[in-house]
N, C-alpha and C positions, 0 to 999 in steps of 0.2 A: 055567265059568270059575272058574279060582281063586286067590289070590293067596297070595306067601310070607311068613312070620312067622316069622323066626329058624330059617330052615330045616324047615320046617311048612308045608306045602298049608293054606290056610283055606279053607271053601267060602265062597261065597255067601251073605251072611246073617247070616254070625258077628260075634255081642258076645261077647267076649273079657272079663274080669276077669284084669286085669295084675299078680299080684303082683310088687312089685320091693326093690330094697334101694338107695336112694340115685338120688341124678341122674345119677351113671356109667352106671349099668346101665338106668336108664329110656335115658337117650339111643344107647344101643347097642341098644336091641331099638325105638324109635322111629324114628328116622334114616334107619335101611336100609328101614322100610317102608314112610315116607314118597317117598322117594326112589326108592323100585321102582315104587310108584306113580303118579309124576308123572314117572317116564321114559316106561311105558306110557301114558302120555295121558289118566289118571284123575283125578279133581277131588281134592284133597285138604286137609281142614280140621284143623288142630289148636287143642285150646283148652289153653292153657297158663295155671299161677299169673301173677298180677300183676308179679311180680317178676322173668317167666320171658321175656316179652312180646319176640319179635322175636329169642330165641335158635338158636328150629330152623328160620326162615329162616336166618340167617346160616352154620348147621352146614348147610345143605343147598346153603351157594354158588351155583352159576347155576340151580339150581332151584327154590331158596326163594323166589324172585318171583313163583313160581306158588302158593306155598301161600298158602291162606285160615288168617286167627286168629280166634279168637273168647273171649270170656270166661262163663265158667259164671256166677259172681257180679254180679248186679246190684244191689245195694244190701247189708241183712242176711241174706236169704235166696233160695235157688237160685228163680228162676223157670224149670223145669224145660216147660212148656206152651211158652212165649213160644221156648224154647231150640229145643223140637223144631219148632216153626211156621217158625223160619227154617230150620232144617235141610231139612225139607222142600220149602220151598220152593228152596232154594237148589240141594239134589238134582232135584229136577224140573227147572230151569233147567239147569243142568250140563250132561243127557241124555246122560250117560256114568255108568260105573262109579265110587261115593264112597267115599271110605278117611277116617275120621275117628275121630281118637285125643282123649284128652283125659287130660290129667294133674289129677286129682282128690286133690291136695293143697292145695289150700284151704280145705278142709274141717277137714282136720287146723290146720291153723293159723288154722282162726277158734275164735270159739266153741262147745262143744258145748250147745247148746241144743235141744232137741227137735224144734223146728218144722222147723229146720235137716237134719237127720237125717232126716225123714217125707218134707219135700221133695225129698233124695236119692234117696230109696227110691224115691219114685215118679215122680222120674225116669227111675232106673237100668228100672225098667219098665216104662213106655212107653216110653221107648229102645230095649226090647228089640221092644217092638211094633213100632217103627217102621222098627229093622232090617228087619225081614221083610218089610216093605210095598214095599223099596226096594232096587235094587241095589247097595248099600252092604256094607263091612264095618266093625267097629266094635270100637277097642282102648280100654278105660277104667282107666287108671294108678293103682294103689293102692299109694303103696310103706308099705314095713311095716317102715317106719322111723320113720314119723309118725303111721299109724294103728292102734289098740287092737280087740279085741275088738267092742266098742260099734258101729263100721263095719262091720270085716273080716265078721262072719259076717251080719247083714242085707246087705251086697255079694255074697257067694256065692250066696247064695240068689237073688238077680236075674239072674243070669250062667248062661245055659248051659253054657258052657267056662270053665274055668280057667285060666291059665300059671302055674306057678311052677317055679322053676331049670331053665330049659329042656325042662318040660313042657306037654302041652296036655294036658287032662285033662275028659273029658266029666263035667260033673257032676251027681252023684247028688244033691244037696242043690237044686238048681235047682227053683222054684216056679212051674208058669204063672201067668201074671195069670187 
């Protein structure tokens, strides 16, 4: 089974690292795969910034009643454990195929504090663990608008594939856990 991404086969499995340029172009390569998603009858969760809350329901019109939201941010720092426990759980419950994106611009607009950053990391890696345990696919939103070096290259390194300007690009820089 495989699902499409801006005109791209994804297998099964795939965490994706999104480079983008702004909220135009996040929500054009979001949208459509949420919505390809939740027309096949796939459970679909997006985590959006604070100030984003309730937007790609509404761009997804009679289907955004099906999407699930969640927030990355719980306090000052990503509790990245408690994130994947629901996830998990919420995918086992589903028992269908899970499409879940997450726009990781809060990041960029909090603090950079170290602890902050370590708890990405090792989200972004057990993330990717958890892809694989699950019939899920997984788009994580970086746009490189808002985020510097300090992110961009410890995010590559957790990421199998790459997107950037309408590529998918297996990566060499990719680290197992």
């Amino acid at each position: 089974m495989s699902a499409a991404f801006d005109g791209v086969e994804l297998e099964m499995h795939s965490h994706l690292c999104v480079f983008h340029r702004g909220r135009a172009e996040r929500d054009d390569l979001l949208i459509p795969f949420l919505s390809d998603g939740l027309r096949r009858g796939e459970a679909c969760q997006y985590f959006a910034v604070a100030e984003e809350e309730g937007d790609a329901k509404r761009r997804l019109g009679d289907l955004g009643s099906q999407l699930r939201e969640g927030r990355y941010q719980r306090g000052d720092v990503l509790d990245g454990d408690a994130i994947l426990a629901e996830l998990d759980e919420w995918s086992q419950t589903e028992g269908t195929t899970c499409r879940v994106a997450g726009d990781m611009g809060w990041v960029g607009r909090s603090p950079r504090r170290r602890e902050q950053l370590d708890a990405l990391f090792r989200y972004e890696v057990n993330a990717g663990l958890w892809v694989n345990r699950r019939q899920v696919y997984a788009l994580c939103f970086y746009d490189l608008d808002v985020f510097d070096g300090d992110v961009i290259v410890p995010m590559v390194k957790t990421h199998p594939q790459i997107w950037m300007t309408g590529v998918l690009v297996d990566n060499p820089y990719h680290q197992q856990p």
